[in-house]
C-alpha positions as CSV (number, residue, x, y, z in Angstrom):
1,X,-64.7,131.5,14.8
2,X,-65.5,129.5,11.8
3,X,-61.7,128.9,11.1
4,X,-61.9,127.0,14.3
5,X,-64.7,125.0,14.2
6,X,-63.5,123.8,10.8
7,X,-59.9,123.2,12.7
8,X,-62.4,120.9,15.3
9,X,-64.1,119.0,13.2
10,X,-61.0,118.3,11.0
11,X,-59.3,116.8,14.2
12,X,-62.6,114.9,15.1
13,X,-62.5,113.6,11.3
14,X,-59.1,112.5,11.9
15,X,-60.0,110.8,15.2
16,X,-63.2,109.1,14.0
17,X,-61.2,107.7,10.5
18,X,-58.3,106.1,13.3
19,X,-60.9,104.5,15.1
20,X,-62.7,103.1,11.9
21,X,-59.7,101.2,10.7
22,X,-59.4,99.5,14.0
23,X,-61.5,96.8,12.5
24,X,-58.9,95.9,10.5
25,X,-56.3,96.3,12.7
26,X,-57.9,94.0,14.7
27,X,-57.0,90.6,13.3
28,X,-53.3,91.3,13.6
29,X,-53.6,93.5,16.7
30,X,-51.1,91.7,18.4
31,X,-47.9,92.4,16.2
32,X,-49.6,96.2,16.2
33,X,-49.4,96.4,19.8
34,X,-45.7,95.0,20.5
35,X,-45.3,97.6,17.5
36,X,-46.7,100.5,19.2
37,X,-45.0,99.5,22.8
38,X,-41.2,98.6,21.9
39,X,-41.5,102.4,20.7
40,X,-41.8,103.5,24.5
41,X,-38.7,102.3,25.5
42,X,-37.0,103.4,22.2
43,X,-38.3,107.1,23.1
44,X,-37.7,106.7,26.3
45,X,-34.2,105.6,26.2
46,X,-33.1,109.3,24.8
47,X,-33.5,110.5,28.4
48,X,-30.8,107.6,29.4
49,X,-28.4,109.3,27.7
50,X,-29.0,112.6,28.6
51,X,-29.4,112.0,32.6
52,X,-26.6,109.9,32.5
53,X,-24.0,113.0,31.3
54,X,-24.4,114.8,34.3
55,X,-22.7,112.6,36.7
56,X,-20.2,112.1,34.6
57,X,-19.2,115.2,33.5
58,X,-19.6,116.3,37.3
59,X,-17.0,113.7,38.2
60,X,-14.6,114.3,34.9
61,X,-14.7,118.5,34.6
62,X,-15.6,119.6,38.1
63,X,-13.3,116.6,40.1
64,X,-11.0,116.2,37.0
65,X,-11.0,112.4,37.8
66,X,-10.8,110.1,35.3
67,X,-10.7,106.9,37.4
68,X,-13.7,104.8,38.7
69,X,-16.9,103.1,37.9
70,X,-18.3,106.6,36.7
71,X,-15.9,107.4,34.0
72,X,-16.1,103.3,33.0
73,X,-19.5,102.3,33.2
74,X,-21.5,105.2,31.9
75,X,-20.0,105.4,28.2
76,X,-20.1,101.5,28.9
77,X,-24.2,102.2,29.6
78,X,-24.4,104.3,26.3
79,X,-23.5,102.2,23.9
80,X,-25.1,99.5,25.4
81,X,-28.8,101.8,25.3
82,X,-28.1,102.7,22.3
83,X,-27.7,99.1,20.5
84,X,-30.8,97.8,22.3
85,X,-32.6,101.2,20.8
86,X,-31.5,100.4,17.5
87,X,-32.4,97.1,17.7
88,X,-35.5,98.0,18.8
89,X,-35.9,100.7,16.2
90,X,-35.5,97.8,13.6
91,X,-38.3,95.3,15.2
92,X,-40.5,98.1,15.4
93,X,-40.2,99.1,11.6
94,X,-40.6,95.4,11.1
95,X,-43.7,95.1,12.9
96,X,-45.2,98.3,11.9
97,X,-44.7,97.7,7.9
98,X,-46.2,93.9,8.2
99,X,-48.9,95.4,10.0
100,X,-49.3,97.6,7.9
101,X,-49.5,96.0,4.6
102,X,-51.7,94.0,6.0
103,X,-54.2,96.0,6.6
104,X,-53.7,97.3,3.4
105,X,-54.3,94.0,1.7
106,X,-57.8,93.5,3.8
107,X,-58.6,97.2,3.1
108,X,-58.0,96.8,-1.1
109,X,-59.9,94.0,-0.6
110,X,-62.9,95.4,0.7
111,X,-62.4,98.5,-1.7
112,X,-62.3,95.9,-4.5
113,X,-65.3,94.1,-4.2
114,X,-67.4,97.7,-3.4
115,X,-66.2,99.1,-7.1
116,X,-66.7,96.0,-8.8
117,X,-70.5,96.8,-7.4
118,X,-70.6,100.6,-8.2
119,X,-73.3,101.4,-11.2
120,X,-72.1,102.1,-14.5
121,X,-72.5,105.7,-14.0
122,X,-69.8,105.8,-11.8
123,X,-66.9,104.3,-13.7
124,X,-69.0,107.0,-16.6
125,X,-67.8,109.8,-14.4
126,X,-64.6,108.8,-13.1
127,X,-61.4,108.1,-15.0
128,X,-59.4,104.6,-14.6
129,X,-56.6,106.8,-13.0
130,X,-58.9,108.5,-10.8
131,X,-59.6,105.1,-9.8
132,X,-56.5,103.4,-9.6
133,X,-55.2,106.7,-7.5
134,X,-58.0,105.9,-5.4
135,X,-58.7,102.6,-4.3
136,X,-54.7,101.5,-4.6
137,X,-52.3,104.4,-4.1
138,X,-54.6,106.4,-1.3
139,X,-54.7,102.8,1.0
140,X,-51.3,102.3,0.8
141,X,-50.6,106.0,1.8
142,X,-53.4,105.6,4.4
143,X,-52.6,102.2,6.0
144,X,-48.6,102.8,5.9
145,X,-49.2,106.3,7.3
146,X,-51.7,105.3,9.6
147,X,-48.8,103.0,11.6
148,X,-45.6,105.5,10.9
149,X,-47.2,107.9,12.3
150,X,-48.5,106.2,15.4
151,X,-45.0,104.9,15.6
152,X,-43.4,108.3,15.3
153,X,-46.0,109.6,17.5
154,X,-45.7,107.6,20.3
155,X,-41.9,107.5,20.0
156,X,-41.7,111.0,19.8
157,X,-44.5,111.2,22.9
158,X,-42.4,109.5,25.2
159,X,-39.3,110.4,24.3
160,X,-40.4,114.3,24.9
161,X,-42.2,113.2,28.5
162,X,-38.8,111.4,29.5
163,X,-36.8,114.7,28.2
164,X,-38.8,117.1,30.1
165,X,-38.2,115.0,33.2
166,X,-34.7,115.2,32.4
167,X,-34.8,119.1,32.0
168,X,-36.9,119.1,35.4
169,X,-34.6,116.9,37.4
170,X,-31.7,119.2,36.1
171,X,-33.3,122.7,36.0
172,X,-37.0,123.9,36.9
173,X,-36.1,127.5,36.2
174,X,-34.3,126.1,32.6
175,X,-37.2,123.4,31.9
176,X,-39.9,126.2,32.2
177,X,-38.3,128.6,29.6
178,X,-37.4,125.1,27.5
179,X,-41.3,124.0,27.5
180,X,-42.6,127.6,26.4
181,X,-40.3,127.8,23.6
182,X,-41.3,124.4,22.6
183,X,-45.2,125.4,22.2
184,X,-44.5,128.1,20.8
185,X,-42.4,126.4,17.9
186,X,-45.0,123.7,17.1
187,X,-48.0,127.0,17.1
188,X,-47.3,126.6,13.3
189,X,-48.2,123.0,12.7
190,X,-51.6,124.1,13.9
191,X,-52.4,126.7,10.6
192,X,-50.8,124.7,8.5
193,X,-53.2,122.4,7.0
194,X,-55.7,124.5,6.3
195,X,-53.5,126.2,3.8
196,X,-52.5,123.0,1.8
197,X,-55.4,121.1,1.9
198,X,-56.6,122.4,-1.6
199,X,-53.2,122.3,-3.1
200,X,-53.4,118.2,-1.6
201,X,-56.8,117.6,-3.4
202,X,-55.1,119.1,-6.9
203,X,-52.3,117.0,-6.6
204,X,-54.1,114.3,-6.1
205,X,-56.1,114.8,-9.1
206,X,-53.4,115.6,-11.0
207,X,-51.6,112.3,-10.0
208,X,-54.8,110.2,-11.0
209,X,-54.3,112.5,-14.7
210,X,-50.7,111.1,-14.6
211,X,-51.7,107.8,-14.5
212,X,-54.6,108.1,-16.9
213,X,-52.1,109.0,-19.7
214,X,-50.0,106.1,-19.1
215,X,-53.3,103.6,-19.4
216,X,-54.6,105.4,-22.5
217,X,-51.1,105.1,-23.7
218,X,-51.4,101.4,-22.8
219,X,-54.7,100.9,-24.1
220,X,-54.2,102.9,-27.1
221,X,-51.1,102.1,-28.4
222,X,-51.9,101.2,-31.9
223,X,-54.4,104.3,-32.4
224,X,-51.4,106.8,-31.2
225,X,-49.2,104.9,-33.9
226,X,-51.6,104.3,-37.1
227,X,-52.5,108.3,-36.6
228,X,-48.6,109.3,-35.4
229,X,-50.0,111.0,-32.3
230,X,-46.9,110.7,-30.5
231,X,-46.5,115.0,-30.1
232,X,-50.2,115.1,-28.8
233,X,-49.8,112.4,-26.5
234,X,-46.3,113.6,-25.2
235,X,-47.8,117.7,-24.9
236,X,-50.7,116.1,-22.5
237,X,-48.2,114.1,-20.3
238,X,-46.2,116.7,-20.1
239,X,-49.1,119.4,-19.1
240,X,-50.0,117.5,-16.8
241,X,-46.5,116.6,-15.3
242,X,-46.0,120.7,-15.6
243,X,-49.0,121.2,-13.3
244,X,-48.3,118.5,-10.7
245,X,-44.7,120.5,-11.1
246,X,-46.1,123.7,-10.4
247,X,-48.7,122.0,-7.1
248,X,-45.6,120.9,-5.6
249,X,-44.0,124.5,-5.6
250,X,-47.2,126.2,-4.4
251,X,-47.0,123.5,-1.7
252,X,-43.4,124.2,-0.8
253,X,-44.5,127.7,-0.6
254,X,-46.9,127.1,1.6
255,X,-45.2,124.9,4.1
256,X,-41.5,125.1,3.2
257,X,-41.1,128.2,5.9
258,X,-42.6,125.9,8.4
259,X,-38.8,124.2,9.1
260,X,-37.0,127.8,9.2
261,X,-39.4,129.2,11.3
262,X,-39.3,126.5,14.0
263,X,-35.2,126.5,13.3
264,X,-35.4,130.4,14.3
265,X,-37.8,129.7,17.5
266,X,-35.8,126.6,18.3
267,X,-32.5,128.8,18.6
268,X,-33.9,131.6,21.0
269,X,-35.0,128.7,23.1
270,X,-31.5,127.7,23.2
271,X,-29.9,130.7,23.3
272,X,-32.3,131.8,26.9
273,X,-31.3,128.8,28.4
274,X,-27.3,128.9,28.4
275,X,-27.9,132.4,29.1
276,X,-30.0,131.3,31.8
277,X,-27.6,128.2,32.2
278,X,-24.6,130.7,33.0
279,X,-26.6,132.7,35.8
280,X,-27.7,129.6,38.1
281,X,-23.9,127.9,37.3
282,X,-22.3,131.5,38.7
283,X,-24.5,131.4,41.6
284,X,-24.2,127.3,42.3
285,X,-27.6,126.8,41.4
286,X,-26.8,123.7,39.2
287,X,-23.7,122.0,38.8
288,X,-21.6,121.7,35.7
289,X,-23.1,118.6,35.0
290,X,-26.8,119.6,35.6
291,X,-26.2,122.7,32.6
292,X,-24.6,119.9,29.6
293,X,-27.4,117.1,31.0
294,X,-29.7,119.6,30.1
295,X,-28.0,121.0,27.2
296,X,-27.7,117.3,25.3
297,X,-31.4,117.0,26.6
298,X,-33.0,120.1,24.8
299,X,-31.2,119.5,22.2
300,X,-32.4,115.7,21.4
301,X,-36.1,117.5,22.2
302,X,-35.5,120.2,20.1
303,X,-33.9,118.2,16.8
304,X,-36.8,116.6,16.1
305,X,-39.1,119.4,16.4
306,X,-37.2,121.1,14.0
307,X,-36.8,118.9,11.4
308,X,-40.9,118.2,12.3
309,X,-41.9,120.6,9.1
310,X,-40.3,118.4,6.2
311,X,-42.5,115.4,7.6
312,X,-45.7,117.4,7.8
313,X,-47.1,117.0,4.6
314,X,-46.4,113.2,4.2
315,X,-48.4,113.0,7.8
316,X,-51.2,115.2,6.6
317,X,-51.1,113.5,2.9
318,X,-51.8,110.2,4.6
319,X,-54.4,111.5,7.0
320,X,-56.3,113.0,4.0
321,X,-55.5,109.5,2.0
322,X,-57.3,107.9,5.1
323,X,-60.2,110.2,4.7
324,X,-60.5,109.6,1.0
325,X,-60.6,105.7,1.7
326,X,-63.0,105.9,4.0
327,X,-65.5,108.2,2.0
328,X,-65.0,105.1,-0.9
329,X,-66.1,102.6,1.9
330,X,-68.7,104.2,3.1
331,X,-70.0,105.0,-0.3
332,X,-73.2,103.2,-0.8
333,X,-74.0,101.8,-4.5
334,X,-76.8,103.8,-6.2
335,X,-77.7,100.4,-7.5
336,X,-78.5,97.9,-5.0
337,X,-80.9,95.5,-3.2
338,X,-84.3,96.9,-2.2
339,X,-84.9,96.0,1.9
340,X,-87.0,92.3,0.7
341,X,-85.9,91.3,-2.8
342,X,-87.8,88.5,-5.1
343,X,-86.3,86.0,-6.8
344,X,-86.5,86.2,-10.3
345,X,-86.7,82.2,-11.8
346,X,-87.2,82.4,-15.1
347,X,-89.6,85.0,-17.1
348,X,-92.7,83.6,-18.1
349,X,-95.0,86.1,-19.7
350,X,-93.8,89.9,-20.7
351,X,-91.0,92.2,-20.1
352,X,-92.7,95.5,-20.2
353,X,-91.1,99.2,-20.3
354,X,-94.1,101.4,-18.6
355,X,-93.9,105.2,-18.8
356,X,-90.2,105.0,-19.0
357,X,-87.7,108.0,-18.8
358,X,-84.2,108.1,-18.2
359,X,-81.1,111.0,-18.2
360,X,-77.5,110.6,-18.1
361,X,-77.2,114.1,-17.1
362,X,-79.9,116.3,-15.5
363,X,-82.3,118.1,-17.5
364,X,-80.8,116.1,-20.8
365,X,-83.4,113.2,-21.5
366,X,-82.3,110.5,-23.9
367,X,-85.5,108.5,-23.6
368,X,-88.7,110.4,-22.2
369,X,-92.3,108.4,-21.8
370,X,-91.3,104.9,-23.4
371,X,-94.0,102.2,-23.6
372,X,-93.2,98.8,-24.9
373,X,-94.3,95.4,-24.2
374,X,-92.2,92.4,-25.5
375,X,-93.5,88.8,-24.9
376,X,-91.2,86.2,-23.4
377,X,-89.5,84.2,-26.7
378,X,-90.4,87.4,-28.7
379,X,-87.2,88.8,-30.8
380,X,-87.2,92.8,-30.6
381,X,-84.6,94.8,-32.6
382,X,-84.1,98.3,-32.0
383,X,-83.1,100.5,-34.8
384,X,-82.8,104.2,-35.6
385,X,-80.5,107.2,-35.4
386,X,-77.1,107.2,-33.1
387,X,-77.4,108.6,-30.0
388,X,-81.5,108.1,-30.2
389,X,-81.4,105.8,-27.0
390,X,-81.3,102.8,-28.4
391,X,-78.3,101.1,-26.2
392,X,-80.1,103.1,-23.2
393,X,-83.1,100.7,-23.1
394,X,-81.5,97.4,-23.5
395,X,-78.9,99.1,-20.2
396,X,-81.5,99.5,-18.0
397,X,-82.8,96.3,-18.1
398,X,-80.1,94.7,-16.6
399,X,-79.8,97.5,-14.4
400,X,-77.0,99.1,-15.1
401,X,-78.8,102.3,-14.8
402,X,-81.9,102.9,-13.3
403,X,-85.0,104.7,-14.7
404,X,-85.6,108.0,-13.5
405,X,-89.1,107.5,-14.5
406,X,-91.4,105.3,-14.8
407,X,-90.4,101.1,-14.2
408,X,-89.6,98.0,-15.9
409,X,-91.6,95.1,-15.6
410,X,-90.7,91.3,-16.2
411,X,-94.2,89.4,-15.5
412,X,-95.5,92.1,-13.4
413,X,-92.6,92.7,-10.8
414,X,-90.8,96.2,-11.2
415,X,-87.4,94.9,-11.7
416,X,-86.4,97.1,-8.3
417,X,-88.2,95.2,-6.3
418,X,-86.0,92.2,-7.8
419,X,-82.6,90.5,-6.4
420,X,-80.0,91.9,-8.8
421,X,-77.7,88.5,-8.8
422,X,-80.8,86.5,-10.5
423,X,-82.2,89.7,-12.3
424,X,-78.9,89.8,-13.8
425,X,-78.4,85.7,-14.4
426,X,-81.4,85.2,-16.4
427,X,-79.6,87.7,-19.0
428,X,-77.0,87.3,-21.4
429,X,-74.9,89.6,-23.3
430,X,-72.8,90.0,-26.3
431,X,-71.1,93.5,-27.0
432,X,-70.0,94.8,-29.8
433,X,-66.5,95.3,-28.0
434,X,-66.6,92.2,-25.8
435,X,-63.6,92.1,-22.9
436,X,-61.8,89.3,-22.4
437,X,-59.9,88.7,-19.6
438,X,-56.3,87.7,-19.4
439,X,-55.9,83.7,-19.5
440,X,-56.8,81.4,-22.1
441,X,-59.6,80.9,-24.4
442,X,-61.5,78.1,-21.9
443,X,-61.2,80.7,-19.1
444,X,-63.4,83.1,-20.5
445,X,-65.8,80.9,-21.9
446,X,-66.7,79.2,-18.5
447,X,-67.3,82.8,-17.1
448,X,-70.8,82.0,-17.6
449,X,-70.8,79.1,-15.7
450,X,-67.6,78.6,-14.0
451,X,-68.8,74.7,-12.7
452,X,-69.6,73.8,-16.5
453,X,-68.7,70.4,-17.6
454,X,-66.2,69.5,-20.5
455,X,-69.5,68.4,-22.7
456,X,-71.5,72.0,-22.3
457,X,-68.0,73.7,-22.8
458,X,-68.3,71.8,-26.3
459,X,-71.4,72.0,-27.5
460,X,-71.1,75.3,-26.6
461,X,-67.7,75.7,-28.6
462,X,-69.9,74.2,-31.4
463,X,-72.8,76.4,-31.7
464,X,-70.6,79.5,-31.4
465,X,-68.7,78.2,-34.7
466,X,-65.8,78.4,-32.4
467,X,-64.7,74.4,-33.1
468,X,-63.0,75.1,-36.5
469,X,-60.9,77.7,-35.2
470,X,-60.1,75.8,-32.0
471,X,-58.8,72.4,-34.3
472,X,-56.4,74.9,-35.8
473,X,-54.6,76.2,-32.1
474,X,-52.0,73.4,-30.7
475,X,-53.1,74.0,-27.4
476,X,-57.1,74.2,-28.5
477,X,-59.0,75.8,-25.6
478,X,-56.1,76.1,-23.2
479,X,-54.5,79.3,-25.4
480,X,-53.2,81.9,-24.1
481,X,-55.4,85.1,-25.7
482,X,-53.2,87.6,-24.1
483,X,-54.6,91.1,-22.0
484,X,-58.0,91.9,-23.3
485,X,-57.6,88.6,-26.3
486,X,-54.6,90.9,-28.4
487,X,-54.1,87.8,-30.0
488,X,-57.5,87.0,-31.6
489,X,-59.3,88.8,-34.4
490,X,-62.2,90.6,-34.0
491,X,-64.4,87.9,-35.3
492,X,-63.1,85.6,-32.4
493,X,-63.3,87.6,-29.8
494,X,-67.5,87.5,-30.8
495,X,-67.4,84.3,-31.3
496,X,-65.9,83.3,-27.6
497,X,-68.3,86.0,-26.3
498,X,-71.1,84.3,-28.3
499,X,-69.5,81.0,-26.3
500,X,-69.8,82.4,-23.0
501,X,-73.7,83.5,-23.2
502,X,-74.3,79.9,-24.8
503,X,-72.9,78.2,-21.2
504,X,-74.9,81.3,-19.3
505,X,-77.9,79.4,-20.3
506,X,-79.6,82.5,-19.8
507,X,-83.4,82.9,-21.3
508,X,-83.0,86.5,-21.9
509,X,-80.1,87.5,-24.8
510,X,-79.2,91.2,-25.2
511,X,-76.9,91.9,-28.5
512,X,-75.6,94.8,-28.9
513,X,-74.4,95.4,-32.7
514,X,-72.8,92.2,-31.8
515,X,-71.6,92.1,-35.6
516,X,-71.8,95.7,-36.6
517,X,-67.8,96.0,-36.7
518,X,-66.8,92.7,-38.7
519,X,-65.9,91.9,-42.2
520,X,-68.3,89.9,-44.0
521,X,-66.6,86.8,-44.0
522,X,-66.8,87.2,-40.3
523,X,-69.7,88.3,-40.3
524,X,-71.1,85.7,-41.9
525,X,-69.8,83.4,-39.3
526,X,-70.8,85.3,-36.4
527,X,-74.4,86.0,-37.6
528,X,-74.6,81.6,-37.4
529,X,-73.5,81.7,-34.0
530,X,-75.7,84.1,-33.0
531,X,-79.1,82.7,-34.5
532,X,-77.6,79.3,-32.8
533,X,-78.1,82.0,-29.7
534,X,-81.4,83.3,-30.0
535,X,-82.9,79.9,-30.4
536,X,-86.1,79.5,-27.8
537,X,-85.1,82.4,-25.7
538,X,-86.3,86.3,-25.7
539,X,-83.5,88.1,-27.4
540,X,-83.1,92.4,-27.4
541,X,-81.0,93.2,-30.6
542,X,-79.2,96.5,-31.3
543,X,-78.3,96.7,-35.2
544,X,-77.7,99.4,-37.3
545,X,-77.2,96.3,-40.1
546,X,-81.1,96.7,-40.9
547,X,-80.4,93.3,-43.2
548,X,-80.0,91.6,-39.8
549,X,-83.0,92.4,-38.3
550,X,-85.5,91.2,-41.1
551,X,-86.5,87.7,-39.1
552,X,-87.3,90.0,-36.0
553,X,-91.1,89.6,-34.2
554,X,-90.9,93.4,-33.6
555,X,-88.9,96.0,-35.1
556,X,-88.8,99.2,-32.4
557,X,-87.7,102.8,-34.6
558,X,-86.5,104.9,-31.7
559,X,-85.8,107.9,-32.7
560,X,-84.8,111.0,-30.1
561,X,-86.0,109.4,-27.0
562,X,-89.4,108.3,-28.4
563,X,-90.3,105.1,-30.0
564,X,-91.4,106.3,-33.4
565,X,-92.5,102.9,-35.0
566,X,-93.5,99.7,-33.6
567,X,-94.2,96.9,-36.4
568,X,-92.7,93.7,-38.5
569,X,-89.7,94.1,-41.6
570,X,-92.5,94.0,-44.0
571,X,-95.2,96.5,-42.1
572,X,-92.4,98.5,-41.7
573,X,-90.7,98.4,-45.2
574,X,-94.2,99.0,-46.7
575,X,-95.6,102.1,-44.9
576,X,-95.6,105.2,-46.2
577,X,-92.9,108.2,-45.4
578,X,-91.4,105.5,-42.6
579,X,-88.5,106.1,-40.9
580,X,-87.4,102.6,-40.9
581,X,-88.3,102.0,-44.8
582,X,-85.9,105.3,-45.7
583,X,-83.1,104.2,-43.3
584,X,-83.5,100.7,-45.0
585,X,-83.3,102.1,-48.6
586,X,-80.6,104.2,-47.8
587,X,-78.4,101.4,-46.4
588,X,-79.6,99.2,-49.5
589,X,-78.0,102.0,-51.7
């Protein structure tokens, strides 16, 4: 009983995900619809054939006349059918791929701009294969499947219903033991995907792993040749190749006796008609020409059917892939909008963390009960052990998480209750990894402020100390910096980061050990750019460099979750059995 309301509400799924794509259909339904209605006469046009061998093989074998319009016109008629199918055939692949990857173009679109809003937890928990897999392979497997198999459905609908007729207008008594066979031979298809639909989710998976390897690879590259990992990279791809291997057998397992098993039904089907056939042809029930009409009939219904099992799991891979999409559509962000946002200006008066407590995974707090206020123009650097939660409060600011206690407050306003876009433009920051995007250096600068004039791009060139660097390229700021800026240092890659918060304009600056993994010459330079920065504007700093935090207003020790000590460099420095003063002497030494 269960089994079959399961086997209900899969088919319901499958019906509700067709009609929620129609919306994208929509705009090209048109094309879709000549698509979907060339395929009647294409399946129809199988039953030409057929019903036109009877009267002549009735005129040929039973009159043994080879002369007339009979024996002329109807292999005339064939081929004739049979180009216009093909034809046909061809328009309707045509149609049905343009269709098709158009919708998937509209679909990745819409997928595109709904992940580029998920929370940072998600992209925390998934990895970029998963992704990839997800949002790009999955729509082209749904939106190509979605139209071959409406194609193949429809074809194959109407090209049974025009068969049948044939085997009725031939044969009752033969069309009757013809149709049973045929239900019973598709009873299979029915139980079948139930039984792979686990062994399709691992694959999956292990597809997304496959493709998680090659980016790491990608990404990597220089870490798997500096430490020679080329046998422990090559063992995980090929694990992970082994177990897709070994999914695929489990699924031919499952499904590859699904063919043979129609094959074996097909043939008694065949084998009670001409038995059948011979009976009513004795006793001048049906003519010669009735028994091979309905012969070449059955047969054109039955080939299909056969051969029905190999296609099965690409139909049911793309009906999953369709439910897949649809579950990332309909995903809503964790992080989004409350029902009447405020507009955040510009702060005027305090940012304040109230009762604050926040876990990345239940039951494991990294901060618990934090209470700091920060006046607007104030700079705060945070300091203590690794993994103390540090990098945690400056995230949640921004909302990148959200608190699972407690709230954030910039002049009063939980920053919930705040529109995320202008939450998230009155703050700037600067990594300690920055990204760069593929394109040149001027491309990434004006990220902060795409509409920025050639003067701001300047001055903001100049207070990164980026100008001496840009005299020495040929092209200056239209370089090339190559995927993810391979072809800076790590010094300029800051320093164009530092660039891009400097046209952001933003009154709020967040650094994140901005210098903590340069030289010091680099350093040196950086550390410039970034005072340049924090001029007249509230800056959060994350250092574990406790020499670049001495000018701070407020030094905050946060230690396990907690804010240990709250004070100035030289309050700090000068109490007794501090944690900041021992982490200070110890870097001194």
């Amino acid at each position: 009983m269960f089994q079959k309301l399961k086997a209900k509400i899969s088919s319901l799924n499958i019906v509700i995900n067709y009609k929620k794509i129609l919306p994208y259909v929509r705009p090209y339904w048109g094309r879709a619809l000549i698509a979907v209605l060339i395929t009647i006469p294409i399946g129809s046009m199988d039953a030409v054939i057929a019903w036109a061998l009877k009267p002549y093989m009735d005129v040929v074998m039973v009159e043994k006349s080879t002369l007339g319009s009979t024996t002329f016109f109807i292999p005339l008629l064939i081929i004739v059918f049979s180009s216009i199918q093909s034809l046909l055939t061809y328009t309707a692949t045509y149609l049905n791929t343009w269709v098709g990857q158009k919708v998937a173009m509209d679909v990745k679109k819409t997928l595109f701009c709904k992940l580029m809003h998920y929370n940072a937890g998600f992209f925390d928990k998934n990895t970029s294969g998963d992704i990839i897999f997800r949002f790009n392979n999955d729509v082209d497997s749904a939106c190509s499947g979605l139209l071959n198999n409406m194609k193949l459905f429809t074809t194959r609908l109407f090209s049974s219903l025009s068969l049948i007729a044939v085997l009725f207008y031939n044969s009752w008594q033969l069309a009757i033991i013809a149709t049973i066979v045929l239900l019973c031979a598709l009873f299979p298809l029915t139980r079948v995907r139930r039984r792979i639909k686990s062994l399709m989710d691992k694959s999956i998976f292990s597809g997304a792993a496959v493709m998680t390897h090659f980016n790491e690879t990608y990404n990597g590259n220089r870490i798997i040749s500096s430490y020679n990992l080329y046998d422990y990279q090559n063992k995980r791809f090929c694990s992970t190749l082994d177990s897709v291997f070994k999914l695929g057998m489990k699924m031919i397992q499952r499904t590859g006796m699904m063919s043979p098993i129609m094959h074996f039904i097909v043939s008694f089907g065949i084998a009670a008609v001409i038995w059948t056939g011979s009976y009513l042809i004795v006793n001048h029930q049906i003519t010669a020409g009735n028994f091979v009409s309905f012969i070449a009939a059955l047969i054109m219904l039955y080939n299909p059917i056969k051969s029905i099992g190999n296609n099965f799991n690409s139909v049911q891979m793309a009906l999953m892939a369709m439910e897949r999409v649809f579950t990332a559509l309909e995903r809503v962000p964790e992080i989004r909008n409350c029902d009447k946002p405020k507009m955040l200006n510009k702060p005027e008066k305090s940012i304040e963390y109230k009762n604050v407590s926040f876990s990345y995974v239940k039951n494991k707090p990294v901060l618990e009960n934090v209470n700091l206020k920060i006046k607007i123009g104030e700079t705060i650097a945070f300091v203590g052990n690794s993994g103390g939660g540090k990098t945690t409060m400056v995230n949640l600011l921004p909302r990148f998480y959200d608190v699972k206690k407690g709230e954030i407050l910039i002049d009063g306003t939980d920053i919930r209750e705040l529109d995320i876009d202008s939450l998230r433009d009155n703050i700037a920051i600067v990594f300690q990894d920055n990204f760069l995007f593929g394109g040149t250096i001027r491309d990434n600068i004006i990220l902060g402020k795409e509409d920025a004039t050639e003067e701001e791009i300047q001055n903001a060139v100049k207070c990164a100390c980026l100008d001496e660097f840009i005299g020495t390229l040929d092209k200056g700021l239209d370089t090339e910096i190559g995927e993810r800026g391979v072809l800076l240092s790590g010094g300029q890659k800051q320093r164009i980061a530092i660039a891009r918060a400097f046209i952001k304009n933003a009154p709020i600056v967040i650094l994140d050990e901005a210098t903590s993994a340069l030289d010091n010459k680099s350093e040196a330079i950086v550390q410039q750019a970034i005072e340049n920065l924090m001029a007249d504007r509230t800056v959060f700093i994350i250092a574990h460099r406790l020499s670049t935090v001495r000018n701070a207003d407020k030094i905050v020790v946060v230690n396990y979750g907690k804010i240990a000590e709250i004070g100035t460099h030289d309050e700090l420095i000068n109490k007794e059995n501090g944690i900041y003063a021992a982490l200070y002497h110890t870097q001194l030494h």
